[in-house]
C-alpha positions, 0 to 999 in steps of 0.5 A: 372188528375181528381181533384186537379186543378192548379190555373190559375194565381193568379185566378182573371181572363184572360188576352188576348190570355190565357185560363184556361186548363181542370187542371186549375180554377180561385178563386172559386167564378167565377168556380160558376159563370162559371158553372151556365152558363154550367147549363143554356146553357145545361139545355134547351135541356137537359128537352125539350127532355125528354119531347118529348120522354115522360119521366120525366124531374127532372129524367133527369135532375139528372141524367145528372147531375150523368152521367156528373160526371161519364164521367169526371172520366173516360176519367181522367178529360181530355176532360171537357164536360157535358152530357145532354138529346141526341136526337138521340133517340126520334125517336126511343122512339116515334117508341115504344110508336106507339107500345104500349111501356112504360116507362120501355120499353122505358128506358130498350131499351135505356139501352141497346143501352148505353151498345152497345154505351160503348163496341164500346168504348171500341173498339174504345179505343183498335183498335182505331178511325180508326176502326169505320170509316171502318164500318160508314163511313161518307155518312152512318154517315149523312145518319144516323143522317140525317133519325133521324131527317127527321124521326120525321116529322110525330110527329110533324105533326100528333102529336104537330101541331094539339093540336095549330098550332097558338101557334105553329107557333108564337113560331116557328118564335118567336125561328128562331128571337132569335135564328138569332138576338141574337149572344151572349149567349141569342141567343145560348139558343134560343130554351129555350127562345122560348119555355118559350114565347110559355109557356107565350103565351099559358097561355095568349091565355087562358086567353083571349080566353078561353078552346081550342077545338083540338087534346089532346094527353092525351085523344088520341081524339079533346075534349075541354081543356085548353092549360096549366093547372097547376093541377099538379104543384100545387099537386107536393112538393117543394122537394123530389127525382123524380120519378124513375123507373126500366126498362123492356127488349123487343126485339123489343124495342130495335132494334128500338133504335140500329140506335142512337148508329151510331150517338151517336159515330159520335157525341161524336167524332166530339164534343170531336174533337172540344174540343181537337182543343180548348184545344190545345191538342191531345184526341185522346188517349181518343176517346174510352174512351168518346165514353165508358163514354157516353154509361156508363152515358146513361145506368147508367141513364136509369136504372132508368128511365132517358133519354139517354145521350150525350156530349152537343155543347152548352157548348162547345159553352159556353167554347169557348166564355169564354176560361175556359176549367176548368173541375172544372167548370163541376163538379159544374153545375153537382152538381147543376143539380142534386139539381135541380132533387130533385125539384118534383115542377120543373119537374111537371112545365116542364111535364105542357108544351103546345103540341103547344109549343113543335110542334113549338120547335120540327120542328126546333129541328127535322130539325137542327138535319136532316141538321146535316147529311147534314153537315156531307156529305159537311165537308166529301166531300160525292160524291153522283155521286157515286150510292153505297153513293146515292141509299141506302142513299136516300131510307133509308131516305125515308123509316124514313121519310114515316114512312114505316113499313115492318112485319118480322112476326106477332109480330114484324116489322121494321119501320121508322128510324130502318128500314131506317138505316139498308138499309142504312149501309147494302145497303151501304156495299152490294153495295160497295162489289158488285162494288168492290169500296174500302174503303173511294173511294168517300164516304169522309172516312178516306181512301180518305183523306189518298190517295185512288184509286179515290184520290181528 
């Protein structure tokens, strides 16, 4: 099924214990409604990482909007799902940029790893979910996720902290307030919320206090500047199609982003599990084929300049608490997305962003992003008794977290999360064979689960 949904009913609404299935919508009026709340719930994140990867939001927010409507077709309209803005790759970009890396060096890289994402789909759907749990088994999944966050302390301490850390501070306990005190919607989209108050605050701040004198990253140096100017908001058009930009290939770009793929894959499967559990149907038939669509809408969306892509938790979130697991409703909020692309105004609003105000949002993101490893290795039951799960795991974080950078030659070198992964899943695996521990003994893979040597 990809169109033609089943009206639920008679289309008026639920009644207790029903849910609208991916098939099914109500009256056209409430998919609106429904998929205007998908647009809000993905479209905090889906520009705050552009932003921090230094790349153009209205692209981003287009083509997540494209990307979305790729993946539908092809996982068949099974699994409804949107793709938003990853942050699996910011380390990677922020990596490349330290480097000298543009645009197109950042775009083309991340191509590139959506290509690698979509044939591990393609894997995936042929030897099936099994096979890559053998490969990424949990404790190196966590690991992963866990070095991709923790690795990205450095930008907001060298980088966002220091431009306003008043500012920064305020909108960090500002995000933790709404974020913990609000339990319905509001509170699921309290990184929005929080960087709109640090927005509203900035401007005050200038108001009342004057030009600021710290770091500006756009002039790589403490200068005295304002901390929002709106110089190009007001030079921007109401409409007219984004920015776009072709990519460039370099090599080592690319293995700077590689990591990302790891944790893409675990978090495409964890969040079209979920989806199955809600649905009340078995996906895993169409494991591969999201894993595929995922690494087609990064690619598709890069290649002209977008930002990476992945499945967004905040909408499975929103499909949760609405029990509408219309596919209906995605196409809508991906159209809507892509209308707000051809806004050059809105994205010139977004780019206008405080440093401040991203260094007190980043510190939380970087950090929940981190405790998702953490997550990870406690639903896994990762034994980190076992010296094959602790050793590479704790030196390949530590080598992200540093960064440590270590020269292969004169023009290249591995650095921070690259450099981590690789001595994680390598180390892993070394380790592993050396101590002849077979597969899924104490590292909570499948193999464990299944009855292994080291049993429960």
């Amino acid at each position: 099924m990809v169109f033609g949904w089943k009206l639920h009913g008679e289309g008026r609404g639920l009644a207790p214990g029903e849910v609208v299935k991916p098939d099914e919508r109500l009256s056209w009026p409430k998919m609106v409604g429904f998929g205007a709340q998908h647009v809000i719930a993905m479209f905090g994140a889906t520009f705050v990482f552009p932003l921090v990867m230094g790349l153009n939001a209205n692209v981003a927010i287009m083509m997540s909007g494209i990307a979305t409507i790729i993946f539908l077709l092809i996982v068949q309209g099974r699994i409804p799902s949107y793709l938003g803005t990853s942050a699996s790759f910011v380390g990677g970009v922020v990596a490349i940029r330290a480097t000298g890396g543009d645009d197109a060096t950042v775009t083309g890289a991340i191509l590139v790893a959506g290509v690698v994402l979509a044939l591990c789909g393609v894997a995936i759907h042929f030897l099936g979910v099994q096979s890559i749990n053998r490969v990424f088994p949990p404790v190196v999944t966590g690991a992963v996720v866990m070095l991709i966050g923790f690795g990205l302390a450095y930008v907001v301490a060298d980088i966002y902290w220091p431009q306003d850390q008043w500012i920064a501070l305020i909108t960090m306990v500002v995000t933790f307030v709404v974020i913990v005190a609000f339990k319905g919607f509001i509170g699921r989209v309290g990184i929005l919320v929080g960087l709109i108050a640090g927005y509203l605050l900035s401007i005050g701040a200038d108001k009342v206090f004057g030009n600021i004198t710290a770091f500006n990253a756009g002039t790589g140096k403490v200068d005295t500047h304002p901390r929002v100017s709106f110089d190009g908001v007001s030079d921007a058009a109401w409409f007219g199609l984004p920015d776009f930009h072709a990519p460039s290939f370099t090599g080592s770009a690319i293995v700077l982003v590689l990591p990302a793929v790891i944790a893409l894959i675990a978090e495409n499967i964890g969040h079209v599990k979920a989806v199955g559990e809600m649905t009340g149907t078995d996906v895993d038939p169409y494991m591969g084929r999201a894993v595929l669509a995922d690494g087609v809408g990064t690619a598709v969306a890069t290649a002209v300049g977008g930002s990476p892509t992945t499945t967004y938790a905040e909408n499975i979130g929103v499909m949760a608490a609405t029990r509408v697991y219309s596919t209906a409703a995605y196409y809508i909020a991906a159209v809507v997305a892509i209308l707000f692309g051809l806004c050059p105004k809105f994205g010139a609003l977004v780019a206008a962003t405080p440093g401040g105000v991203l260094g007190g949002i980043t510190v939380i993101l970087y950090g929940m992003i981190g405790l998702l490893g953490a997550k990870i290795w406690i639903e896994s039951r990762v034994d980190f008794s076992d010296p094959v799960n602790m050793v590479p795991t704790g030196a390949g974080i530590i080598l992200a977290i540093g960064p440590v950078s270590h020269r292969i030659s004169e023009n290249f070198s591995l650095a921070g999360i690259a450099l981590g992964t690789i001595v994680v899943l390598g180390g892993y695996h070394l380790l592993r064979a050396i101590a002849g521990t077979p597969a899924g003994r104490a590292d909570g893979s499948p193999a464990l689960a299944e009855g292994s040597e080291q049993g429960t």
